[in-house]
Structure formats: C-alpha cells, structure tokens
C-alpha positions in Angstrom: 4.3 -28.8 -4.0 0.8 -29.4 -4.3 -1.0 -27.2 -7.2 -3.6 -24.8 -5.3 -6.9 -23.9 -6.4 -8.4 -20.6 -7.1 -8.0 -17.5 -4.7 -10.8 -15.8 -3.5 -10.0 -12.2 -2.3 -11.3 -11.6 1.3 -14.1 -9.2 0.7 -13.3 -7.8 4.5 -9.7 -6.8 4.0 -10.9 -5.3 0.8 -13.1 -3.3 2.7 -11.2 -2.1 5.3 -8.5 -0.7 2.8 -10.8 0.8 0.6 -11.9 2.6 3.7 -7.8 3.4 4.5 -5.6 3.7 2.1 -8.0 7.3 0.0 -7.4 8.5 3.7 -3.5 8.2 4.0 -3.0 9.1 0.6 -5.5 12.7 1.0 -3.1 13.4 4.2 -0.2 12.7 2.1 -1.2 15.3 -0.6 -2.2 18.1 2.1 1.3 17.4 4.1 3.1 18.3 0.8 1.0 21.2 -0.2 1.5 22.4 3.3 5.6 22.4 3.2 5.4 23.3 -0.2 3.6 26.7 1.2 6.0 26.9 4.0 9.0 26.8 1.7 7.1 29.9 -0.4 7.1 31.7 2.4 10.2 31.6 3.9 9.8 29.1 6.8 13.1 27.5 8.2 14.1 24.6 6.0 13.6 22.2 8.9 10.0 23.2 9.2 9.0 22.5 5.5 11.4 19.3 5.4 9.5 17.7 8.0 6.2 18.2 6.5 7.1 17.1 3.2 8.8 13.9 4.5 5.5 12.8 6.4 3.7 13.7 3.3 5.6 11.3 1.2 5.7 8.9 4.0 1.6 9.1 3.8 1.5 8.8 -0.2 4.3 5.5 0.2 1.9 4.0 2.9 -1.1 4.4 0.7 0.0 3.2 -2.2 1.2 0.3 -0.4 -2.1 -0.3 0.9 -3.4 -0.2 -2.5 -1.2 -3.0 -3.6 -2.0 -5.0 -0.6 -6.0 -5.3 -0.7 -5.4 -8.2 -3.4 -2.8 -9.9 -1.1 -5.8 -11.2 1.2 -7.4 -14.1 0.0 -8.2 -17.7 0.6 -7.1 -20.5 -1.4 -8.1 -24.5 -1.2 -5.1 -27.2 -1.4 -5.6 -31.0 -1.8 -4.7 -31.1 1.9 -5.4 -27.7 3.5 -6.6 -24.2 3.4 -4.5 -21.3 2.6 -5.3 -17.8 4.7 -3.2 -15.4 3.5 -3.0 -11.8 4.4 -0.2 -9.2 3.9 1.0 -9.7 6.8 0.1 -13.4 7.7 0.1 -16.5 5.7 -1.5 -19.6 7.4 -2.4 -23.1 6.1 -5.2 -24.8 7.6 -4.8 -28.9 7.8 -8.2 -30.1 7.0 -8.2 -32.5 9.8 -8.8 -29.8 11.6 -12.5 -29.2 10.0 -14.9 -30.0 12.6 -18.0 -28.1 10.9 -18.6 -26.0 8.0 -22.0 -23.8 7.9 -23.3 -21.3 6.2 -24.2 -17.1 8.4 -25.5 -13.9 7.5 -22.5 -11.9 7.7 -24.6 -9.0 9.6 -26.3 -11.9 12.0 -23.2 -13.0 13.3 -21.9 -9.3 14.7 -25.0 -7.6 15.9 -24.4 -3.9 16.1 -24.8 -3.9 20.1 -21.8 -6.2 20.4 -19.1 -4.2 17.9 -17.5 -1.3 18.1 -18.3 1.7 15.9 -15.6 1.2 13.6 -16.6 -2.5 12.8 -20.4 -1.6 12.3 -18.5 0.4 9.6 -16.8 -1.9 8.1 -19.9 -4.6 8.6 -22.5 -2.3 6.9 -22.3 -3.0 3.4 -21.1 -6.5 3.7 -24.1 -7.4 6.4 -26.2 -9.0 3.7 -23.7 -11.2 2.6 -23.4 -14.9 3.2 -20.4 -16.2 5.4 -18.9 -19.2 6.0 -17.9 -20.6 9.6 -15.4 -22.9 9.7 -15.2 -24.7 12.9 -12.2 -26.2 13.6 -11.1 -29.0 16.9 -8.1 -26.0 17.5 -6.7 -23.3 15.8 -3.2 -24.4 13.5 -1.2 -21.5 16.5 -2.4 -19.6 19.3 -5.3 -17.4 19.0 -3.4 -14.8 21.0 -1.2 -14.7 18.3 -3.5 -14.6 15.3 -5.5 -11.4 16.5 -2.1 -10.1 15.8 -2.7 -10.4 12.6 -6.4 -10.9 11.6 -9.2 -8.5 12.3 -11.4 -9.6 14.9 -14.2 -9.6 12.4 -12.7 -13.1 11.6 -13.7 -14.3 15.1 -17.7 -14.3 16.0 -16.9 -16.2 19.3 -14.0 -17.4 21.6 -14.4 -21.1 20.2 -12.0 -22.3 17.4 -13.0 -21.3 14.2 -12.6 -18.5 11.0 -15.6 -16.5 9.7 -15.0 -16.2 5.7 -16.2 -13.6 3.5 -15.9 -13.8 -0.5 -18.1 -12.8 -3.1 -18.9 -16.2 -4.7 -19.3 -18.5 -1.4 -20.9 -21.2 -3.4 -18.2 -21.7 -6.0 -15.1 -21.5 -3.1 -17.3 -23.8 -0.9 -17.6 -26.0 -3.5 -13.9 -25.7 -5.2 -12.6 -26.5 -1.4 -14.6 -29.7 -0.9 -13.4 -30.9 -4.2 -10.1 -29.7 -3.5 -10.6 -31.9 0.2 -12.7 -34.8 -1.8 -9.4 -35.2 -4.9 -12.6 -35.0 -7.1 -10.5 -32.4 -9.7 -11.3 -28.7 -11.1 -15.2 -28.0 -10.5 -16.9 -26.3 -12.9 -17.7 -22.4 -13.7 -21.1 -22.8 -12.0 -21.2 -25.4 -9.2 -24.5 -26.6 -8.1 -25.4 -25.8 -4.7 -25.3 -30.0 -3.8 -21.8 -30.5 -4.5 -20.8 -27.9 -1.6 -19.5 -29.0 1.7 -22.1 -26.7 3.3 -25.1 -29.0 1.4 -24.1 -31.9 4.0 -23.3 -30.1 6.8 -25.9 -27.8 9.4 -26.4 -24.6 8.1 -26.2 -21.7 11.0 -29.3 -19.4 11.0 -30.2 -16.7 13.2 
C-alpha cells in the first residue's frame, strides 16, 4: 500500500463539533441532575430511569464527538486524495483533477445564499483561504455524498470539493509533490512549488 502523506484536519468538521459536542454533553449533565432529583424525591423509578439513561446517552454521544473532530482530514497519496470523515472515507483518483484554485472561504457562501446555521459555522472561518478542487465527476454519486459531507463542501452543483485546512500552502504543495513523485517537501514550501501557482486562482 502506498505510504500517504501528511493529514490535515478539516478545519470545517472541527468547527461544527466544537459547536456540538459542549451542547450534548451540557444536556447530558442536566438529564442526570434531573433524575438524580427525581430519585430524591420519591418519583417512580421509571421516571428517574428514563432521565438518567438519556443523560448518559447525551454524555456517550459527546464524548464521541469529541473523539471524532480529529477523524476528519485530508491526506495526499502518490496516486490519489484521501477524504476521510467519521463516517465517510473516500479516495480521490487524480485523474480526476480538472482544476485546482485558490477562494475566500466567506466569498464562496455569501450569507444571502446559506442558511442560518451555516453563516454560523462560516463566520470565523470566512477569512480563510480554500481550495476548489474541480474534478471531470465525482469518484460516486453526489446524491450519496451529501449523505455524508456537509453541504459547506459543495459551493455549486458542478463536480468539485471546497477544502478548508489551516496551512493551505503546505497541503497544496505536499499534494502536488505527492501527484509529481517529487518526495517529502519541506517544513516551509514556497508558494511556487504549489499546484495552485500554475493553475487560475478563483477571486471574487
């Protein structure tokens, strides 16, 4: 199997479970407070049981979610592009890279056009660069893959993935060396040796 490169977490899923998982676990707590109250005063057993077990069903749920935030990342190959999130794994055959190009994150959802919950989500990530990988078709059916992937992943209804990480440059550049066979790049890749320096950049 061929030896992957470095994983950048996907600063989206990380944000969306940050915004989860204190949520679920706060409900948790106050479910189990609340039976433990019911059970001091006398309430049937059913009653307080029920509580409690939602409570601990809330703490197990966001503790999982905790664990998960660092199971969403992407990851360059010699031959594709890993996509991985808890719940979807997907490798992406570069011969399916039509265009790479460089977005304000913000730019490509405008507020107008996304829900309330997104614009959430979006706000403190809207300054940060993206990357838009075109692609000639998507590796399954897109019906399927918004099963899966938050429609922040999707700007448009043509084939492609938007990608947020926090060091763009270095994962733009590790990937085209990956794609290239040029080896390991360095700690601090110069901007030239990234796919997105000989490619259109997208500006809005």
């Amino acid at each position: 199997m061929a030896k992957g490169g470095r994983r950048y977490p996907l600063v989206l899923y990380t944000r969306m479970i940050d915004l989860w998982w204190p949520a679920i676990f706060t409900i948790g707590l106050a479910l189990l407070a609340l039976s433990w109250a019911l059970y001091s005063w006398g309430f049937e057993q059913w009653r307080w049981l029920t509580f409690a077990s939602i409570g601990v069903l809330n703490l197990f749920l966001g503790l999982l979610f905790l664990i998960a935030r660092k199971g969403a990342y992407v990851q360059p190959f010699s031959d594709h592009l890993r996509l991985a999130t808890p719940l979807l794994r997907l490798n992406i055959s570069y011969k399916r890279f039509f265009r790479a190009s460089s977005a304000n994150f913000g730019a490509l959802f405008p507020p107008q056009n996304i829900s309330k919950w997104q614009a959430e989500i979006i706000q403190p990530l809207a300054k940060m660069t993206a990357l838009v990988l075109e692609l000639n078709g998507h590796p399954m059916p897109r019906s399927f893959l918004k099963l899966f992937l938050s429609p922040l992943f999707f700007k448009d209804n043509t084939p492609h993935f938007v990608i947020v990480v926090n060091d763009w440059m270095r994962f733009s550049s590790e990937m085209e060396s990956m794609r290239t066979g040029a080896g390991a790049v360095s700690a601090q890749p110069k901007r030239n040796n990234s796919i997105l320096s000989r490619l259109p950049t997208n500006k809005k």
